[in-house]
C-alpha positions in Angstrom: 99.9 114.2 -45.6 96.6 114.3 -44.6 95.1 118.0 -43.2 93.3 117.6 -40.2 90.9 119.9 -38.6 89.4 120.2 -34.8 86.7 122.5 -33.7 86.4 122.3 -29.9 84.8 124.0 -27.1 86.9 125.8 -25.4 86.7 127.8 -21.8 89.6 130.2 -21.6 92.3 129.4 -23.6 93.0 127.9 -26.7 94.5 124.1 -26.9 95.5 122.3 -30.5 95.1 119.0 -28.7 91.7 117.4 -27.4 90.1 119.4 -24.3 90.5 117.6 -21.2 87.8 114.9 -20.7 85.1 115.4 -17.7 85.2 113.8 -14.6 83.6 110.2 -14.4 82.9 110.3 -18.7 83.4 107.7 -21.1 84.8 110.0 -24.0 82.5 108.9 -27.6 83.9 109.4 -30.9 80.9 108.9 -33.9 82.4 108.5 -37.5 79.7 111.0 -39.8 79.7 112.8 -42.7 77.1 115.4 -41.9 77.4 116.1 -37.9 73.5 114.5 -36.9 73.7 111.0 -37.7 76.6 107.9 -37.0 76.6 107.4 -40.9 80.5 106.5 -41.8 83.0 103.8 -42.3 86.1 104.7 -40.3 88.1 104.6 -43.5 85.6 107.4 -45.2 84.4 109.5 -42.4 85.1 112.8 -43.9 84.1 114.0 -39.5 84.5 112.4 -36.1 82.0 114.0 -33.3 83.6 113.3 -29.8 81.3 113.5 -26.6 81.7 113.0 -23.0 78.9 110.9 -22.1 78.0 110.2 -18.0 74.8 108.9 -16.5 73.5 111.6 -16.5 74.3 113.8 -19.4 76.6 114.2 -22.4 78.5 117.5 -24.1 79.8 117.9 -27.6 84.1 118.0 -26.8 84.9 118.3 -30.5 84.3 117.6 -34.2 87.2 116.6 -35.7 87.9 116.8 -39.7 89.6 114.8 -42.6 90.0 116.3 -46.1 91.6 113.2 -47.0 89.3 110.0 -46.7 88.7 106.5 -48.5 86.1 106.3 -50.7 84.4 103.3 -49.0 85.4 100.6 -52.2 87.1 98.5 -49.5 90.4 99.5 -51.5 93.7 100.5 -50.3 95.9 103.1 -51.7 99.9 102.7 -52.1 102.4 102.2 -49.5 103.2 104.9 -48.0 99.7 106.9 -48.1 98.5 106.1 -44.3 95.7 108.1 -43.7 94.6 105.4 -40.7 97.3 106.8 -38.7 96.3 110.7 -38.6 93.0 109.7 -37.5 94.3 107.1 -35.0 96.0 110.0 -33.2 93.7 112.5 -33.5 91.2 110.2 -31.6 93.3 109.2 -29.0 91.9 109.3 -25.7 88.8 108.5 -26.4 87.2 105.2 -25.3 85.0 104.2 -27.8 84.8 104.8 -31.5 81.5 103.9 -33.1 81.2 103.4 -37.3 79.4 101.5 -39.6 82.4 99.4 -40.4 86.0 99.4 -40.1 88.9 97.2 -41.8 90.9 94.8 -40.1 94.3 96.7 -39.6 92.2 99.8 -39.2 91.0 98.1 -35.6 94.1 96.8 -34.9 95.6 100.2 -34.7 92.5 101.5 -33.1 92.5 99.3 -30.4 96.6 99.7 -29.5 95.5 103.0 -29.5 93.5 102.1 -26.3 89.7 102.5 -28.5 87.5 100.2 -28.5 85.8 100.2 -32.2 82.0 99.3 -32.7 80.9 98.4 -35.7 76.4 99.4 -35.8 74.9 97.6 -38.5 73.2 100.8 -39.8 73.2 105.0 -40.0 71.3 106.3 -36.7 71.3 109.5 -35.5 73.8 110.6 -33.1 71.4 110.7 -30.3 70.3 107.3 -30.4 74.0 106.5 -29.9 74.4 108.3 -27.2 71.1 107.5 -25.4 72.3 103.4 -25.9 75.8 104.7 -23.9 73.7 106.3 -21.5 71.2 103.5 -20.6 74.3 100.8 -20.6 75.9 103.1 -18.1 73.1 103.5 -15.9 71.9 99.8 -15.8 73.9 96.9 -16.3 76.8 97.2 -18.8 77.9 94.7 -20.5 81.3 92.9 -19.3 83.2 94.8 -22.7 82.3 98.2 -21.1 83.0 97.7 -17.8 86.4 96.7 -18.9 86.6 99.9 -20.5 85.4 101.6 -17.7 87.6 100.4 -15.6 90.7 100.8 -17.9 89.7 104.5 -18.0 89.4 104.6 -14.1 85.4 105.7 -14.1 83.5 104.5 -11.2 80.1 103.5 -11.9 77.4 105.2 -9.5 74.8 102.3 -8.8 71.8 102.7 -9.0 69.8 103.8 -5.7 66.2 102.2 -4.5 66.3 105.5 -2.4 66.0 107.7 -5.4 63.0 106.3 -6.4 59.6 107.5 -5.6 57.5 104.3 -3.8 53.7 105.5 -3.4 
């Protein structure tokens, strides 16, 4: 069995499942090995860092660890060693997973699982992730995230010609 590990912030009191998620935010999960960057195949990320990411901000929920990951050779263990599964549930009730790649039935449980997975082409920092959510958020998001957003019942606050400064 696979151990599992979650370092969250906490308030006042002390939960062993995923904090609550903030009003109006599209919860993140990034597959890494090292806590900066988005550097991981879902199979092999040894660490999952979950954010809640609105407009207008975003806040480190929880890093979640795996001592027991694949060692990215696209090979699967015997029957009965599902180590997909653990980190299935661990992430549930986030909205979006992002990795470098992840296997076929790997997705398939991700997404019954309510997540959508997407795959970036190459390692980037963590940041840059989360700036890309942000912008998509606060302009126009494409019709796979508003799907999502609405699935997870947050409203998007349009943008407002009034907040702008016209000189």
């Amino acid at each position: 069995m696979s151990s599992v590990r979650r370092l969250s912030l906490v308030s006042d009191e002390v939960n062993a499942s995923m904090p609550l998620r903030q009003a109006a935010a599209l919860r993140v999960a990034i597959a890494t090995q090292d806590m900066k960057n988005l550097n991981a195949h879902f199979g092999s990320a040894k660490r999952f860092a979950v954010y809640d990411v609105t407009q207008e901000e975003w806040q480190l929920v929880e890093a979640v660890g795996f001592d027991d990951v694949s060692d990215e050779s696209g090979k699967h263990r015997g029957e009965g060693d599902d180590r997909i599964s653990a980190k299935v549930e661990a992430l549930k009730g986030c909205h979006l997973l992002f990795c470098l790649a992840i296997g076929g039935p790997s997705a398939a449980k991700v997404i019954s699982a309510k997540i959508l997975p997407i795959k970036v082409p190459q390692p980037q920092s963590m940041q840059e992730v989360l700036l890309r959510t942000q912008t998509m958020l606060r302009t126009a998001p494409p019709p796979w995230l508003r799907k999502v957003l609405s699935q997870a019942g947050i409203s998007r606050k349009k943008p407002s010609f009034e907040d702008e400064d016209f000189k």
